[in-house]
ZAMIDREN-329203 format. One record per residue (C-alpha): residue number from 0; residue in three letters; x, y, z. Coordinates in pm, 1 decimal. Example, Ala and Ser with C-alpha at 12.3 -4.5 7.8 and 13.67 -1.06 7.14 Angstrom:
REM ZAMIDREN-329203
+-----+------+----------+----------+----------+
!  nr ! rest !       xx !       yy !       zz !
+-----+------+----------+----------+----------+
!   0 !  Ala !   1230.0 !   -450.0 !    780.0 !
!   1 !  Ser !   1367.0 !   -106.0 !    714.0 !
+-----+------+----------+----------+----------+
//
This chain:
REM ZAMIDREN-329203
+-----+------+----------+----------+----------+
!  nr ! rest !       xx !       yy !       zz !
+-----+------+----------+----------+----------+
!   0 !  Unk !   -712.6 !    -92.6 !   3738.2 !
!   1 !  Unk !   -771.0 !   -423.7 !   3898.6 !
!   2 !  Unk !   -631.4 !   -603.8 !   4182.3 !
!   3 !  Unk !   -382.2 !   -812.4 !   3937.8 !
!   4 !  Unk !   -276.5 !   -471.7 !   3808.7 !
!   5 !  Unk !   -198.3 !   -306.4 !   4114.7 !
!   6 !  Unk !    -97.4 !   -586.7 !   4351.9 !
!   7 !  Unk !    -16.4 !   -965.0 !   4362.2 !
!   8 !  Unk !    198.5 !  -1027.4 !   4043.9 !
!   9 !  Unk !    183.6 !   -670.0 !   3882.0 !
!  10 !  Unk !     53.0 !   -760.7 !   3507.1 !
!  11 !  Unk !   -122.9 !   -497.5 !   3245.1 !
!  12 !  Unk !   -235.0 !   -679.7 !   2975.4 !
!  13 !  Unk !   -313.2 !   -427.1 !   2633.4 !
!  14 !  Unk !   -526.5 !   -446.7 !   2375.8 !
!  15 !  Unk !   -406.6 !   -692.6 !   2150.6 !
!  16 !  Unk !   -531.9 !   -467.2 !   1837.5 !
!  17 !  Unk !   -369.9 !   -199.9 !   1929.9 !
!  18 !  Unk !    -36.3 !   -347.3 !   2029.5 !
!  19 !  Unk !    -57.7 !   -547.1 !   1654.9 !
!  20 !  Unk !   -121.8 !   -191.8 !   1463.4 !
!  21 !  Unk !    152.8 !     14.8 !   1686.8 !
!  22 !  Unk !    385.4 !   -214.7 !   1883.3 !
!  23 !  Unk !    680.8 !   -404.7 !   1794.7 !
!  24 !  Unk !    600.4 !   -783.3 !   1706.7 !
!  25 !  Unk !    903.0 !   -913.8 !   1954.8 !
!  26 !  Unk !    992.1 !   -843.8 !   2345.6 !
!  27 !  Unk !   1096.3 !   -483.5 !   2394.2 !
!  28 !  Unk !   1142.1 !   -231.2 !   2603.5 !
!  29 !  Unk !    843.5 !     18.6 !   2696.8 !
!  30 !  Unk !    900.2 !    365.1 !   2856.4 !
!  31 !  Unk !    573.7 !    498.3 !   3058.7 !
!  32 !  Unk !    621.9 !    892.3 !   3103.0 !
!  33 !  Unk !    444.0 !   1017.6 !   3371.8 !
!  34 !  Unk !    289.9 !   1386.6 !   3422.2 !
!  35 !  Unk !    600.0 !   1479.0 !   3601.7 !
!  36 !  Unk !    816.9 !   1375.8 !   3302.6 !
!  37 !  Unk !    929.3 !   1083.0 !   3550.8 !
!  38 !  Unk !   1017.2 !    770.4 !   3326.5 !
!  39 !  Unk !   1031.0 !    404.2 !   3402.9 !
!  40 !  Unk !   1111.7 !    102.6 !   3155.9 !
!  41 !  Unk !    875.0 !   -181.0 !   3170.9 !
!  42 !  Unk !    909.1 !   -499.3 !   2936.3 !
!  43 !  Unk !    703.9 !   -565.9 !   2684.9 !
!  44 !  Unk !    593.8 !   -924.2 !   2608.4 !
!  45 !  Unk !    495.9 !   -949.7 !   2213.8 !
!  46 !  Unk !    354.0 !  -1287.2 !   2265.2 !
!  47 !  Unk !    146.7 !  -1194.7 !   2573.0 !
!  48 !  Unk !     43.8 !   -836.6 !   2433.3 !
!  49 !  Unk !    111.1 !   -717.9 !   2740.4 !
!  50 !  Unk !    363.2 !   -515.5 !   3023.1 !
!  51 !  Unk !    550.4 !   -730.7 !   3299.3 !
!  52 !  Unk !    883.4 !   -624.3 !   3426.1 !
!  53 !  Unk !    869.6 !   -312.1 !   3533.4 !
!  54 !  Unk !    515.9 !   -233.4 !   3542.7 !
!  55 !  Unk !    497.8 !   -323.7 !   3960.6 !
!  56 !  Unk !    783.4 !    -25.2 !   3948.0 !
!  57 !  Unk !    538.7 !    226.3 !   3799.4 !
!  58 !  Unk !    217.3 !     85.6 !   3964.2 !
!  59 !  Unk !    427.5 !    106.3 !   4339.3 !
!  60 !  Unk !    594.2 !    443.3 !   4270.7 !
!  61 !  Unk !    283.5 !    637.2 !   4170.5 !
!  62 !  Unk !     48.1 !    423.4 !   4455.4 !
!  63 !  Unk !   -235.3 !    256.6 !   4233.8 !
!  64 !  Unk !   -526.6 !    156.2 !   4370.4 !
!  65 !  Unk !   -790.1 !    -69.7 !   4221.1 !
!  66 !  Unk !  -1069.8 !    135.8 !   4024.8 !
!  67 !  Unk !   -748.9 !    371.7 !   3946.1 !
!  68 !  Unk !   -828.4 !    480.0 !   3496.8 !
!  69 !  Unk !   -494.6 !    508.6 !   3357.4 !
!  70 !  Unk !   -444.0 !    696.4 !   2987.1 !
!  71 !  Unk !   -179.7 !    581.2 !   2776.0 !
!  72 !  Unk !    -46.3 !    806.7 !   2466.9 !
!  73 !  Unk !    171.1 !    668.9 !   2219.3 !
!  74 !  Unk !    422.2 !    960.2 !   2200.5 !
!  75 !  Unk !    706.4 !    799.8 !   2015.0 !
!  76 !  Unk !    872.7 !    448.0 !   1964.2 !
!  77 !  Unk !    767.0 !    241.2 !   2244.5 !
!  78 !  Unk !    721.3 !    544.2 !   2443.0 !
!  79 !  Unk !    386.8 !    626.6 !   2642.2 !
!  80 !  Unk !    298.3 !    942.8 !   2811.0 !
!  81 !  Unk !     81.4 !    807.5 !   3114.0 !
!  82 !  Unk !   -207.6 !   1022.8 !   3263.4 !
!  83 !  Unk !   -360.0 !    887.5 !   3586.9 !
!  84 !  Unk !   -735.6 !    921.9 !   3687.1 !
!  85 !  Unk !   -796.8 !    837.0 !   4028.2 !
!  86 !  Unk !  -1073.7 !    668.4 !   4155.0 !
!  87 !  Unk !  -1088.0 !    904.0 !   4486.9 !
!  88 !  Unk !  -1112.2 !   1217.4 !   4219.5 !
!  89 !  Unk !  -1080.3 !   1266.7 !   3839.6 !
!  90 !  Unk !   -952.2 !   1671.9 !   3903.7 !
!  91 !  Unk !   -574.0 !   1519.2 !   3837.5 !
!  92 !  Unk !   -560.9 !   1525.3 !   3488.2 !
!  93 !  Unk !   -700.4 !   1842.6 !   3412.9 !
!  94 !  Unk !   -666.7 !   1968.4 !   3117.3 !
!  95 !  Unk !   -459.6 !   1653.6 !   3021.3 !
!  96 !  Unk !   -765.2 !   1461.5 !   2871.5 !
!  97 !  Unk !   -871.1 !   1738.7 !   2710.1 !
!  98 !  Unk !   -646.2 !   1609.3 !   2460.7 !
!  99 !  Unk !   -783.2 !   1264.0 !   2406.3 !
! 100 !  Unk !  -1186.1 !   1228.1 !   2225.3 !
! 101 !  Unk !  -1274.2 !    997.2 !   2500.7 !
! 102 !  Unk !  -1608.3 !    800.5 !   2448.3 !
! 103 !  Unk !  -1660.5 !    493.8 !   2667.9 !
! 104 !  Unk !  -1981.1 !    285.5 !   2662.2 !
! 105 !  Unk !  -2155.4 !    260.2 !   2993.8 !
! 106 !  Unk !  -1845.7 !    103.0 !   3218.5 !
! 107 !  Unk !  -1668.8 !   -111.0 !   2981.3 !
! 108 !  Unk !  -1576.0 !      2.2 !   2626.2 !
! 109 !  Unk !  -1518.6 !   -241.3 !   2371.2 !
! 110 !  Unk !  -1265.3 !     21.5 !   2140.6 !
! 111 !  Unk !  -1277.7 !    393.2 !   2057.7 !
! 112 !  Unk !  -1108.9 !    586.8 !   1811.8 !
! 113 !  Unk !   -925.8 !    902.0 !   1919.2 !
! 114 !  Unk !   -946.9 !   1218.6 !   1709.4 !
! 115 !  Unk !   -745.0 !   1523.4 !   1743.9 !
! 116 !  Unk !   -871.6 !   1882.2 !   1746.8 !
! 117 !  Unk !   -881.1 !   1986.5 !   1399.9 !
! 118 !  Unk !   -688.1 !   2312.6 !   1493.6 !
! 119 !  Unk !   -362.5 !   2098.3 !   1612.5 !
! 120 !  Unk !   -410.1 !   1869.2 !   1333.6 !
! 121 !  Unk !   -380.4 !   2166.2 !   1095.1 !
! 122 !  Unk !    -74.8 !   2298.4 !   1281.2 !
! 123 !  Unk !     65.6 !   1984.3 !   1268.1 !
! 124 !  Unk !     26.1 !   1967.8 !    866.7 !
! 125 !  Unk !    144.3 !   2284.6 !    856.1 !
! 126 !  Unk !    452.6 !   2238.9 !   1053.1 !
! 127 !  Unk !    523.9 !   1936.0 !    823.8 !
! 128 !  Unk !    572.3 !   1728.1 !   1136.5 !
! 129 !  Unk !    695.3 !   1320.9 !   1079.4 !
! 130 !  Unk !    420.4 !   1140.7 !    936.8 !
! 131 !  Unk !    458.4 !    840.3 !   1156.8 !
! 132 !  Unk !    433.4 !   1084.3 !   1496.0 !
! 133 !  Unk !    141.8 !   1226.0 !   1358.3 !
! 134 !  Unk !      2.9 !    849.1 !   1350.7 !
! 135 !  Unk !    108.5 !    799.3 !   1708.0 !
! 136 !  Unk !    -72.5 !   1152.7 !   1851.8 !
! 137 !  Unk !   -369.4 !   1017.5 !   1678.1 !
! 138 !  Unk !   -339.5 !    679.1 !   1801.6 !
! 139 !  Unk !   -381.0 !    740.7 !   2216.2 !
! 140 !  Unk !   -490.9 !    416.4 !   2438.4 !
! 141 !  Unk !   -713.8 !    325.4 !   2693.8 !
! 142 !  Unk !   -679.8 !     63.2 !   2888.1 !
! 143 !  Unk !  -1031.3 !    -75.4 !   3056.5 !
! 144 !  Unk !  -1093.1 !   -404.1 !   3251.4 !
! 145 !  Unk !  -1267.7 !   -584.9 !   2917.1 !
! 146 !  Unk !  -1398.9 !   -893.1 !   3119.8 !
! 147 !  Unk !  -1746.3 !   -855.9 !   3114.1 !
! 148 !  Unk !  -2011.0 !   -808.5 !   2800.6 !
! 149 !  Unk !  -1963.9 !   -526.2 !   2626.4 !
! 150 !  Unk !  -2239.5 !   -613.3 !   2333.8 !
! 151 !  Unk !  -2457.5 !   -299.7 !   2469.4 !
! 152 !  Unk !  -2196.4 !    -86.6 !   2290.2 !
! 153 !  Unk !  -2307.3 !   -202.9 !   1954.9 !
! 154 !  Unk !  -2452.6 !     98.6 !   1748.3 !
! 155 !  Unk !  -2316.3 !    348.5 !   2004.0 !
! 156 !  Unk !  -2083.5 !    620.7 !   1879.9 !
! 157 !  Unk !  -1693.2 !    588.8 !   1921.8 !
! 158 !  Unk !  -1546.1 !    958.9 !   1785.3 !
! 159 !  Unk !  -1705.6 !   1225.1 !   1526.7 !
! 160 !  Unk !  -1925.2 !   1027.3 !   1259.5 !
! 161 !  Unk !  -1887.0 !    750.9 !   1371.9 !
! 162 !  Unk !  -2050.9 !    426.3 !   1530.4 !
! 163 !  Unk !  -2018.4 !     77.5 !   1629.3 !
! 164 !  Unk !  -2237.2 !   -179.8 !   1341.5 !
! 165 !  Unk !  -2428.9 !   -445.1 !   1525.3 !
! 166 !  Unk !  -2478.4 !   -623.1 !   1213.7 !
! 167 !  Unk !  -2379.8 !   -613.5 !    816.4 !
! 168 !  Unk !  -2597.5 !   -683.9 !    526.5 !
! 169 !  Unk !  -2489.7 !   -951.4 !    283.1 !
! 170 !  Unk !  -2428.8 !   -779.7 !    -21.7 !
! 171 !  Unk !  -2661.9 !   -955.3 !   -220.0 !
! 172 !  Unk !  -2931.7 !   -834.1 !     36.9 !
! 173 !  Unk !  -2816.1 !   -464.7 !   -106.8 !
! 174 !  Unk !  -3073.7 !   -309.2 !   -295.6 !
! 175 !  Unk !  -2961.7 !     31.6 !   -400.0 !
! 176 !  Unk !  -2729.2 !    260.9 !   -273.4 !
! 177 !  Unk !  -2958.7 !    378.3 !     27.2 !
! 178 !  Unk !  -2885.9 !     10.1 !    175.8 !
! 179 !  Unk !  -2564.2 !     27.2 !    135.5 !
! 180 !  Unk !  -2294.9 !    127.7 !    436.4 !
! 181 !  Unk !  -1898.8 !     30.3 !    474.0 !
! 182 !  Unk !  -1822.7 !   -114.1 !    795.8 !
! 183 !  Unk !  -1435.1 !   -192.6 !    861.9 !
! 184 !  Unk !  -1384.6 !   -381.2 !   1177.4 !
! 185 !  Unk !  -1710.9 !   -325.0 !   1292.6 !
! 186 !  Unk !  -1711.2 !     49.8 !   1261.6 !
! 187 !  Unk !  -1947.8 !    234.9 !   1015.2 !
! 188 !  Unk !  -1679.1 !    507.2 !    822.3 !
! 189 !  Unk !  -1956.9 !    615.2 !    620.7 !
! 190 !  Unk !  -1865.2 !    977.5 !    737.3 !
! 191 !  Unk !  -1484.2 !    943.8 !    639.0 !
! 192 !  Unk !  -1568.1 !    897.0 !    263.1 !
! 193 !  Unk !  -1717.5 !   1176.1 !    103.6 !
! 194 !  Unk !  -2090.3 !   1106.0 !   -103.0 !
! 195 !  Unk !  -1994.6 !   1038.1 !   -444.0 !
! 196 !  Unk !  -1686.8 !    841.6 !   -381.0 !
! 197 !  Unk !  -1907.2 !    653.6 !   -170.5 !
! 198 !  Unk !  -2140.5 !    600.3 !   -490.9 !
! 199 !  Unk !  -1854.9 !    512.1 !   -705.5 !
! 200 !  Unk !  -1751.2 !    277.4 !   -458.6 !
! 201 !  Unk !  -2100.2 !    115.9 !   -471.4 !
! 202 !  Unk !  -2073.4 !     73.6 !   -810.9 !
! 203 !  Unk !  -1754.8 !   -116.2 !   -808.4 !
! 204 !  Unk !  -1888.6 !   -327.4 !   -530.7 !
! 205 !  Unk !  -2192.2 !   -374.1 !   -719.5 !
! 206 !  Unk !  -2016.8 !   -502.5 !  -1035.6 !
! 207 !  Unk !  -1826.6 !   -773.7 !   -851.7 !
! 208 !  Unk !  -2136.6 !   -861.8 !   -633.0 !
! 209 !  Unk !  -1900.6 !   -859.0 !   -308.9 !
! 210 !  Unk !  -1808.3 !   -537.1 !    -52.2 !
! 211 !  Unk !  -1405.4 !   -529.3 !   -187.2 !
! 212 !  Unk !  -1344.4 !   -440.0 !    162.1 !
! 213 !  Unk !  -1450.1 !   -743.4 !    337.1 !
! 214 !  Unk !  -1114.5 !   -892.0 !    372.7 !
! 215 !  Unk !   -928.7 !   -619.2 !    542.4 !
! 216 !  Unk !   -677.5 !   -686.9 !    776.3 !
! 217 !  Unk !   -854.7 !   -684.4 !   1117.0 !
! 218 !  Unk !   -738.7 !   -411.3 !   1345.2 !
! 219 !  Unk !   -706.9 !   -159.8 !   1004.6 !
! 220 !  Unk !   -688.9 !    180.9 !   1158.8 !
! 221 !  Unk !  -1018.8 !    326.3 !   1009.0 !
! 222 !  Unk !   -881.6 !    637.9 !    882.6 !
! 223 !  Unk !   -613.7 !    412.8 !    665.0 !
! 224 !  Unk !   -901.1 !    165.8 !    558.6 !
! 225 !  Unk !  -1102.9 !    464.3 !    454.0 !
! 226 !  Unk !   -758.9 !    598.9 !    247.2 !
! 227 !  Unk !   -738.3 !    252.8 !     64.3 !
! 228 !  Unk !  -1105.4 !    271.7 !    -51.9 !
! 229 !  Unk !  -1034.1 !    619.6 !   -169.7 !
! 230 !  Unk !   -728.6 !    548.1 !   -346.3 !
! 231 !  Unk !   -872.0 !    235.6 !   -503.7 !
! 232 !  Unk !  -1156.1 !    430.2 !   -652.1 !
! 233 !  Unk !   -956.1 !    715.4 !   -782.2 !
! 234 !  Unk !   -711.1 !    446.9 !   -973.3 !
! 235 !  Unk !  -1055.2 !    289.4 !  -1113.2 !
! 236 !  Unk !  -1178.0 !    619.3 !  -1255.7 !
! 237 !  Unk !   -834.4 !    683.9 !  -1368.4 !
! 238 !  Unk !   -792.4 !    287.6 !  -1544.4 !
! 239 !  Unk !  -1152.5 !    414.7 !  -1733.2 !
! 240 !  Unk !  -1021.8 !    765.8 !  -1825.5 !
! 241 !  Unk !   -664.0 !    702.9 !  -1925.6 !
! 242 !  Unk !   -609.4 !    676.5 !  -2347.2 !
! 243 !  Unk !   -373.6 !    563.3 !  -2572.8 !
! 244 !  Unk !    -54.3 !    813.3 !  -2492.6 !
! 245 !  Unk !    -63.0 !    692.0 !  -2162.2 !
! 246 !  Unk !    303.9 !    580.0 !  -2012.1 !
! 247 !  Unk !    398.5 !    199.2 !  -1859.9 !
! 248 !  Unk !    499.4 !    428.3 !  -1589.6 !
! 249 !  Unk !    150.7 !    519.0 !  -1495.2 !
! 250 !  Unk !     -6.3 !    158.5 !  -1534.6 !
! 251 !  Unk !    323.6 !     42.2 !  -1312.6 !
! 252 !  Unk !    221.3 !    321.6 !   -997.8 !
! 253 !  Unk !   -112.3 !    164.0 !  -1028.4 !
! 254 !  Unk !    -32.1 !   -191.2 !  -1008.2 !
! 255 !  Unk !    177.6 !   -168.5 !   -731.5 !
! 256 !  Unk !    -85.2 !     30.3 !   -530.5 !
! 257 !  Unk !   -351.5 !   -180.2 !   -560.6 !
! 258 !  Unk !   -126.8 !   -500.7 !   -529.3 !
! 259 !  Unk !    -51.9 !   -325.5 !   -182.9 !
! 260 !  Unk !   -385.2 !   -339.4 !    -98.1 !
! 261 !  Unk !   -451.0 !   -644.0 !   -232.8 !
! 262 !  Unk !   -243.0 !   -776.1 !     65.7 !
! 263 !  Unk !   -391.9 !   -610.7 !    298.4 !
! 264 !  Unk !   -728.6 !   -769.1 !    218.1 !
! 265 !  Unk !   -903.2 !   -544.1 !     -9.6 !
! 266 !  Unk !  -1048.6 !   -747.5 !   -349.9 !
! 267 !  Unk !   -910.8 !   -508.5 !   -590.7 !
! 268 !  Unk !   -790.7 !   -828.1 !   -861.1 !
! 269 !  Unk !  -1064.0 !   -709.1 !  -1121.1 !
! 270 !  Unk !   -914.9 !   -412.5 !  -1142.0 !
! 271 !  Unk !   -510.6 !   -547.4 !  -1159.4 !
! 272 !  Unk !   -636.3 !   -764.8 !  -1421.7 !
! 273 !  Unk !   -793.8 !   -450.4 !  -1644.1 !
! 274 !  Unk !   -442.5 !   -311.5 !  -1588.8 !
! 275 !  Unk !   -302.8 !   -599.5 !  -1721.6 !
! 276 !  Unk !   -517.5 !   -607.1 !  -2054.6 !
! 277 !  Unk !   -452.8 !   -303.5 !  -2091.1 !
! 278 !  Unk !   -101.2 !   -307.7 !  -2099.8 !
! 279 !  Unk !   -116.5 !   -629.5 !  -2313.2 !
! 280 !  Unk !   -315.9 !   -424.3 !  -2597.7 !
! 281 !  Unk !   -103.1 !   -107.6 !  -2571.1 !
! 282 !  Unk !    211.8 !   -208.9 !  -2507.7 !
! 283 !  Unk !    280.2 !   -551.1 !  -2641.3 !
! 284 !  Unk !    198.0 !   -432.4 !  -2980.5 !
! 285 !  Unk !    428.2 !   -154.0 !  -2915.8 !
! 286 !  Unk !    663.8 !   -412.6 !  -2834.4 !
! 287 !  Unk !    601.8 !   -623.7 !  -3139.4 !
! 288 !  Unk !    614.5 !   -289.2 !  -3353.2 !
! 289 !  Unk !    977.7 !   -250.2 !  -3247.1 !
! 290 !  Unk !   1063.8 !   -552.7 !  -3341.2 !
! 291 !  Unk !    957.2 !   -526.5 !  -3630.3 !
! 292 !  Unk !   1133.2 !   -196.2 !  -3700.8 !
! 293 !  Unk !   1483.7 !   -340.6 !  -3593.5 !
! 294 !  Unk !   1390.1 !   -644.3 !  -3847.9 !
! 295 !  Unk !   1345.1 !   -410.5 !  -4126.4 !
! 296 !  Unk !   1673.6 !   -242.9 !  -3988.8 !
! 297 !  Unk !   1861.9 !   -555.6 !  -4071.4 !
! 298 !  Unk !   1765.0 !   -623.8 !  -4372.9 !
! 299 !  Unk !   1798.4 !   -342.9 !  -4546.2 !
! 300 !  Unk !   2185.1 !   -331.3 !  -4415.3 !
! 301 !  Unk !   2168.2 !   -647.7 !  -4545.9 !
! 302 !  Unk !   2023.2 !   -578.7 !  -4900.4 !
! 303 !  Unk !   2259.8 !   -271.1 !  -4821.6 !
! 304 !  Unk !   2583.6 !   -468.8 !  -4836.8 !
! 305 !  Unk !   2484.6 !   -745.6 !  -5094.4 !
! 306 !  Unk !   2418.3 !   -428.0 !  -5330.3 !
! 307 !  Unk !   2782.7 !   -342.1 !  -5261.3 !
! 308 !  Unk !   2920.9 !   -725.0 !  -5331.8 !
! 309 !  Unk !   2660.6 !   -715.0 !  -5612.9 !
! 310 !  Unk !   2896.3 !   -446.4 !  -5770.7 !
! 311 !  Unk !   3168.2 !   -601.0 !  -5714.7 !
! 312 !  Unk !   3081.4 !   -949.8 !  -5891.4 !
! 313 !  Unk !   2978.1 !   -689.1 !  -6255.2 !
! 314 !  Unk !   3303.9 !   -512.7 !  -6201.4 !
! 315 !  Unk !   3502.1 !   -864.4 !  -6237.4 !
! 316 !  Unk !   3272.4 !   -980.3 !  -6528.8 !
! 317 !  Unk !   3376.8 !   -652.5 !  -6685.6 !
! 318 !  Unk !   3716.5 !   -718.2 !  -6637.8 !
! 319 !  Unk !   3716.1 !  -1065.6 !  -6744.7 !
! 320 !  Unk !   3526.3 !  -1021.2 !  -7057.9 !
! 321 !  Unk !   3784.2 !   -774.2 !  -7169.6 !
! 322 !  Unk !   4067.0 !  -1021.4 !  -7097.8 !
! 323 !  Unk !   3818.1 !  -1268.5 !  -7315.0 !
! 324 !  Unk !   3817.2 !  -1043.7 !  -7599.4 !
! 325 !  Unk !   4161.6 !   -959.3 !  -7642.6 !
! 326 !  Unk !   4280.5 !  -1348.5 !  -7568.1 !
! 327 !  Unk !   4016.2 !  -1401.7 !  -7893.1 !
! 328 !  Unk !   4241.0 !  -1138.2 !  -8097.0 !
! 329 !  Unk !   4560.0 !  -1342.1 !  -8014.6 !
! 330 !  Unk !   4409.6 !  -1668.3 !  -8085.2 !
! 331 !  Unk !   4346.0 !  -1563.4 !  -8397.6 !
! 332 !  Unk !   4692.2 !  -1431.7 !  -8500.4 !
! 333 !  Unk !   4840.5 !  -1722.0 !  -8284.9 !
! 334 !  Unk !   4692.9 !  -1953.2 !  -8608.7 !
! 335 !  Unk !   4850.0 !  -1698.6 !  -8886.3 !
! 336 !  Unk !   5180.2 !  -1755.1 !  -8705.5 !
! 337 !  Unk !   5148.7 !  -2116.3 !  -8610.0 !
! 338 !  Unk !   5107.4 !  -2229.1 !  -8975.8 !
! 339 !  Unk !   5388.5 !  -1988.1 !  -9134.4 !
! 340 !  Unk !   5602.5 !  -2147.8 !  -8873.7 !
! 341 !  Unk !   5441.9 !  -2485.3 !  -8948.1 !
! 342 !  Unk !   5573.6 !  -2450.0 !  -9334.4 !
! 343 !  Unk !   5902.6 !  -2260.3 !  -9282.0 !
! 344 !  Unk !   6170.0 !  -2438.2 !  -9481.7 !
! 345 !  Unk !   6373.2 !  -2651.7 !  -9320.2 !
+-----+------+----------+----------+----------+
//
């Protein structure tokens, strides 16, 4: 805590990264649960990424001093649970932190990454818990006075496997796979992506000469980054494995994932595009094939029903030639007649 968050005008400004990933983009109300299930509603400003009404409230009724280290939990929709580390002892939280991977860098920490014991994780899978809860309890806060240089942090470690990059190779700089390390928002996730996906993803990389990452919306939280590069390769291995009985169904889930990620930075167009050709080849001639069918449909009921007028036309020739012949016969006796009647006596 400093003096401007415990005194004077009563501000705490938050991270602005994590407020973008987990807080709502307009003013709202904040609820700070404290460790005797006490709550108090503080505003929210969107545009200011920080608490203001309310927060002198919280800071007064739980007497914060300057040097105070306060833990905030995301616990549910604009909802933190609050645990308090005081600067005359850090024996009040107990067990509390025990909860929260804390790894700070020297005084000032630039960001960290919280990761959950892997037994509560599994309970929580197991229980089937909400997704987006699960998100929060991974997603804890820290809130550290971030005025001064926090460059020696570079290259230090931030949760299990993994570490802060102090620089990134330009991928044409890449020789081989051994050079080669993905770093999303300055964080090296190597660890989070098993070996060979990680060579497959080289590979892809390689053939459009770029990292497909590099785009990525800042603030990405690493574990969903590291999902998106996963996903992206498994579609490519399936767009190079998938043959000709293959349904628009499949090539339609595929399309729409990667256009998702296209918008969220990653430079997966090469890949849309082979969808795209594929589909063209495969299903446009299908397309055209049916068309043709229905063609062939129609004219045959056509040849269908001129056969049946065709009929029709002989039968009345038939009928007329008849009538023809016998109008011949009385012709012929009409002369006889006409000349007896021609030479009658008078």
């Amino acid at each position: 805590m400093l003096p401007s968050h415990v005194a004077g005008c009563c501000w705490l400004g938050l991270p602005k990264r994590f407020c973008d990933l987990h807080l709502p983009k307009h003013d709202e109300t904040i609820v700070l649960v404290d460790e005797d299930e006490q709550q108090f509603d503080t505003k929210f400003l969107a545009d200011k990424t920080g608490l203001s009404g309310g927060w002198r409230g919280f800071a007064n009724a739980h007497k914060l001093l300057e040097g105070d280290c306060l833990a905030f939990q995301l616990i549910d929709h604009w909802k933190f649970r609050v645990y308090i580390v005081r600067v005359c002892g850090l024996n009040e939280i107990d067990g509390a932190l025990g909860l929260l991977n804390l790894v700070p860098c020297g005084r000032n920490v630039y960001e960290h990454q919280i990761k959950n014991d892997s037994d509560n994780l599994q309970k929580a899978e197991d229980m089937d818990i909400d997704l987006h809860k699960q998100n929060v309890e991974e997603n804890s806060l820290l809130v550290f006075d971030q005025s001064e240089d926090n460059s020696d942090c570079a290259d230090s470690p931030v949760s299990e496997g993994l570490r802060f990059s102090r620089s990134v190779l330009q991928f044409k700089e890449i020789k081989n796979i051994d050079d080669f390390s993905i770093v999303v928002d300055d964080l090296v996730i190597d660890s989070l992506i098993p070996k060979h996906f990680q060579v497959k993803y080289y590979d892809l990389c390689h053939s459009q000469k770029t990292y497909l990452h590099e785009n990525l919306l800042n603030g990405l939280n690493v574990k969903l980054a590291a999902g998106v590069i996963l996903e992206t390769v498994t579609i490519a291995d399936a767009i190079r494995a998938c043959k000709v009985g293959i349904t628009r169904d499949d090539f339609d889930i595929w399309d729409k994932t990667l256009k998702a990620f296209e918008e969220m930075g990653m430079k997966v167009g090469f890949l849309r595009a082979r969808i795209s050709k594929l589909v063209g080849l495969l299903f446009d001639s299908k397309k055209l094939l049916e068309a043709k069918k229905i063609e062939q449909v129609k004219a045959e009921d056509e040849m269908r029903l001129t056969s049946e007028k065709l009929c029709g036309i002989k039968d009345v020739i038939k009928n007329l030639d008849a009538e023809i012949e016998t109008l011949k016969l009385t012709g012929k006796n009409l002369e006889t007649v006409f000349c007896r009647e021609a030479n009658a006596p008078w």
